[in-house]
N, C-alpha and C positions, 0 to 999 in steps of 0.2 A: 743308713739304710742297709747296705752292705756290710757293716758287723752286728747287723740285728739279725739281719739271712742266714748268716754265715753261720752263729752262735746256734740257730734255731736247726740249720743243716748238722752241725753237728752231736744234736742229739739232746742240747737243754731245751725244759719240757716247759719254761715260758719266760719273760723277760717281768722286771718290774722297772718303770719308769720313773724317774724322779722329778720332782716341781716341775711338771707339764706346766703349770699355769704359769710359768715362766717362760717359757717357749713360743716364741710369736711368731706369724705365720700371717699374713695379709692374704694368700693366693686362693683361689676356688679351693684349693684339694691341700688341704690344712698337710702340716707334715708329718706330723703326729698320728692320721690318719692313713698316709700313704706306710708306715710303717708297719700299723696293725695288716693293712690290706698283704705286703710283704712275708711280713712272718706267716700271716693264714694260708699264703699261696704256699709254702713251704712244707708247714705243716697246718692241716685245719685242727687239728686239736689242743696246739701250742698256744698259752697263754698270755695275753698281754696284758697288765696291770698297771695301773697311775696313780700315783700320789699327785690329785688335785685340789687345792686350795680354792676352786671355785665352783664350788655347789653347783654345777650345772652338770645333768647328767646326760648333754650330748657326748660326752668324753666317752661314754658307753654303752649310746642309742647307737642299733644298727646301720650301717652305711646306707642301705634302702630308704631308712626315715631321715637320713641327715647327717648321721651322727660320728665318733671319728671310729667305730666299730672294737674301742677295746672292750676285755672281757671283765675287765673289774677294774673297781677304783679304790684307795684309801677314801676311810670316812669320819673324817677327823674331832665333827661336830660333836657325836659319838662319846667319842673320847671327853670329849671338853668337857660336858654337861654329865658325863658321868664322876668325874674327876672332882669337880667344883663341889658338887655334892658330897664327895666322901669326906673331903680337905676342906674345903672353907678358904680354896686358894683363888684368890681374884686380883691377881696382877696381873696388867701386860691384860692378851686378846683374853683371857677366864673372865675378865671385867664384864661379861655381855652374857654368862649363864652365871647359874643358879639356885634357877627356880623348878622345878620338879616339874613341869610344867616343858619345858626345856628338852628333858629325858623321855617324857611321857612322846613326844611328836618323833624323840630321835628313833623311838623303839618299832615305828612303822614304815618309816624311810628315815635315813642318819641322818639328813639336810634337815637341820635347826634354821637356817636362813633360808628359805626357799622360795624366792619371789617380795620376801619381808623385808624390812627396815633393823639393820644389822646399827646397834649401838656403837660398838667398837669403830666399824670403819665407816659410820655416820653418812650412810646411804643405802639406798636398797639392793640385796643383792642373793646370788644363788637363783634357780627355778625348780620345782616341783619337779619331784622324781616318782611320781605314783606308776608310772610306766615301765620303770622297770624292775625286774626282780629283785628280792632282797640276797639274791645270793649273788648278786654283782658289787657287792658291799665288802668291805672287809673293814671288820672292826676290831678294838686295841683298849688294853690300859696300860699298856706299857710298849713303847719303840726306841729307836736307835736316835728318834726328833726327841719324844717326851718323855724320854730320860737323857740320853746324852748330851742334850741342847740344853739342860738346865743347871743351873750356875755350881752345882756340887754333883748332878750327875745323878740324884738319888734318887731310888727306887718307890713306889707306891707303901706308902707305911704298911706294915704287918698288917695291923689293928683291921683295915679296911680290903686288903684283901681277897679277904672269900666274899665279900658281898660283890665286890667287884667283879672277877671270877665269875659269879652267880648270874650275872646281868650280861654278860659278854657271852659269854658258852652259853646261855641258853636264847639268846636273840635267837632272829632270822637270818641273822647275815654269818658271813663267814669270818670265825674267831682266828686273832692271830698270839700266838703265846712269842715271848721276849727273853730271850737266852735267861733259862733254870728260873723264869717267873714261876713254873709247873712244880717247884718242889719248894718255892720261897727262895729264892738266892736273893740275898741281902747285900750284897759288895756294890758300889755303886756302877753305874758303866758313865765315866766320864768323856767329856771330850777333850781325846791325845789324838796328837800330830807327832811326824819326826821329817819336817820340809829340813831338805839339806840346802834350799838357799836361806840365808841370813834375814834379806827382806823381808824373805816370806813368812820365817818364821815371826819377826817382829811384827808384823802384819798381826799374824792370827794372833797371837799374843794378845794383841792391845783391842784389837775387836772383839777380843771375849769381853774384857774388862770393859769398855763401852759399854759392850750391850748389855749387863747388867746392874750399871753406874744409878739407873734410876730407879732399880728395885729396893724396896729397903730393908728385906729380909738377907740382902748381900752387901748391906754396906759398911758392917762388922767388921767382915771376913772376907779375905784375898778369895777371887776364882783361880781356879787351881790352873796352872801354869800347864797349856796342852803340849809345850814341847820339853816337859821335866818328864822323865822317865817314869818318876815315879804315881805321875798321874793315870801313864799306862800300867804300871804293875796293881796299882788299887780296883782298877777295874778287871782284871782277872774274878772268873768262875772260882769259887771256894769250891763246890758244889757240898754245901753244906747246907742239909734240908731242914726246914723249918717244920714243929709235929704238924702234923696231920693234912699241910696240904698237897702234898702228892696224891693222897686217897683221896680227897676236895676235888680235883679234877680230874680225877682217871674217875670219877663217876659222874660227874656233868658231862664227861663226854659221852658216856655211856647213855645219858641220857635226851645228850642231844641227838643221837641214833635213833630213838626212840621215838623225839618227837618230829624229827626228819625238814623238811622245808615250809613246813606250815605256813601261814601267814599269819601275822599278828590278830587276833577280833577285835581285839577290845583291851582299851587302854584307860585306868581310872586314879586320878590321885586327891591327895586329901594336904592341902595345904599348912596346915595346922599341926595336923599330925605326925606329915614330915612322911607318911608312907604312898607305895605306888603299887599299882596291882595291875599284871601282863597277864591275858588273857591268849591263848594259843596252845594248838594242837588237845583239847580235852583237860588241861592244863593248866594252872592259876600260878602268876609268880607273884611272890608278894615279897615287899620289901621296905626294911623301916629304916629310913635316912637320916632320925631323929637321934638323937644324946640322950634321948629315955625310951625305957621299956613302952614299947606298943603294945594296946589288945587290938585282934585283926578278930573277923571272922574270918574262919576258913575252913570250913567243913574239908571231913576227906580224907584219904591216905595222904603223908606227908612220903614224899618220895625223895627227897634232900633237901639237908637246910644246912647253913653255914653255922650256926650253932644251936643246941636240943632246947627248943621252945617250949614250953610249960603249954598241956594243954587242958583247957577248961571246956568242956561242955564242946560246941560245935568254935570256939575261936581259941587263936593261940596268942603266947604272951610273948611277941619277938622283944629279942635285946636289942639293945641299938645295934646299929650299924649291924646288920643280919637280917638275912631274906631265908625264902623255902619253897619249895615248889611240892603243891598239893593236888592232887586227881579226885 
């Protein structure tokens, strides 16, 4: 409590919290909550943010209604369901999205699980965030968890990218970008350690190796060794940009200005076709998740598109994996 104060007294403008849902707290006045209360006496404009794993969004209802009064949460679901669809990756917790269907509920609140019967951990879990803002949200395709935690460390493939990109920068919630994801950095960002106790390091060693024992896209190939040096030097910034997506996102942001805090309208997908269409702010996003060229309607100025659609009459002919955002 006292190096949250202290931190926020000395002038950093908010803290971020890590695996709150690991933090247990039995007493009326959760602990987790007497720290938001803390840093706000401090400064009321200082933010305090949680990486929660449990879809519940008292972590960010007001102390008035209950709640533990932080100002935003990670929203991980988010991530999953958009992921699962670019990749085709279903190991491990991806086992439980997707289905476009997944995406379509993420894009209105990020809680996928939300008072529902969660596959994966084979009971029901999360509650219904309709309450509060989507800009208490912070969403991701790329972190320090969903890249460094995975068994090579590697990056969102090129190929999927801008659609990815597409869907994150233009939600409602608040986009988080992942060291030179913004120009394509391709280096992976692994996970290195340098524990100067011996145990320790054997420790983390073999824990890697565990936790990926039952994957079978790793059972090839050694996880890279977090206390070899040279796991840290791989993960170094090239800063070597990949064409064109520096311009890809200095103009989704540009137009996420534009279309400001809006709320989601309307959310529509098509199974079969593999496409999903976000309705917000005057706005249509459309997006084709499929391995073949889609015909969409979409009447309208195209206002950006991850790659130049062929247009016909009032519809366009997206490639795979490429969305557009038309007015």
């Amino acid at each position: 409590m006292q190096s949250a104060a202290w931190w926020i007294a000395c002038g950093v403008d908010g803290l971020r919290l890590d695996a709150v849902h690991a933090i247990e707290d039995g007493g009326a006045n959760h602990v987790l909550a007497e720290l938001a209360d803390r840093v706000h006496a401090v400064n009321p404009r200082a933010v305090v943010i949680a990486e929660s794993a449990l879809n519940d969004p008292k972590v960010i209802r007001p102390r008035a209604l209950g709640g533990w009064g932080h100002d935003g949460q990670w929203a991980d679901d988010f991530h999953h369901a958009l992921r699962v669809l670019l990749t085709g990756d279903r190991e491990g917790y991806y086992a439980e999205y997707g289905e476009l269907w997944h995406l379509a509920k993420a894009f209105r609140r990020p809680f996928v699980w939300d008072g529902t019967y969660s596959p994966h951990r084979k009971r029901v879990f999360g509650a219904p965030a309709d309450d509060r803002d989507p800009q208490q949200f912070v969403v991701f395709t790329q972190n320090h968890d969903h890249v460094g935690n995975r068994a090579f460390g590697d990056r969102l493939p090129a190929e999927v990218q801008p659609l990815a990109a597409l869907c994150v920068l233009l939600s409602p919630f608040v986009p988080m970008l992942f060291q030179g994801e913004e120009y394509g950095e391709r280096a992976p960002f692994q996970f290195f350690s340098d524990h100067i106790d011996e145990e320790i390091a054997i420790a983390t060693r073999d824990g890697r190796r565990r936790e990926f024992a039952s994957f079978a896209s790793f059972s090839s190939g050694g996880v890279p060794d977090p206390q070899d040096r040279d796991t840290f030097v791989r993960s170094k910034l090239t800063r070597d940009e990949s064409d064109g997506v520096r311009d890809l996102y200095a103009r989704l942001l540009e137009l996420r200005r534009e279309l400001g805090t809006a709320e989601v309208e309307d959310v529509e997908h098509d199974d079969a076709a593999g496409t999903l269409r976000v309705r917000r702010a005057g706005h249509e996003l459309v997006c084709n998740f499929s391995d073949q060229e889609r015909r969409v309607t979409a009447p309208g100025e195209i206002r950006v598109a991850t790659h130049a659609p062929a247009r016909d009459g009032d519809a366009l002919v997206l490639a795979p994996m490429s969305g557009v955002l038309v007015r």
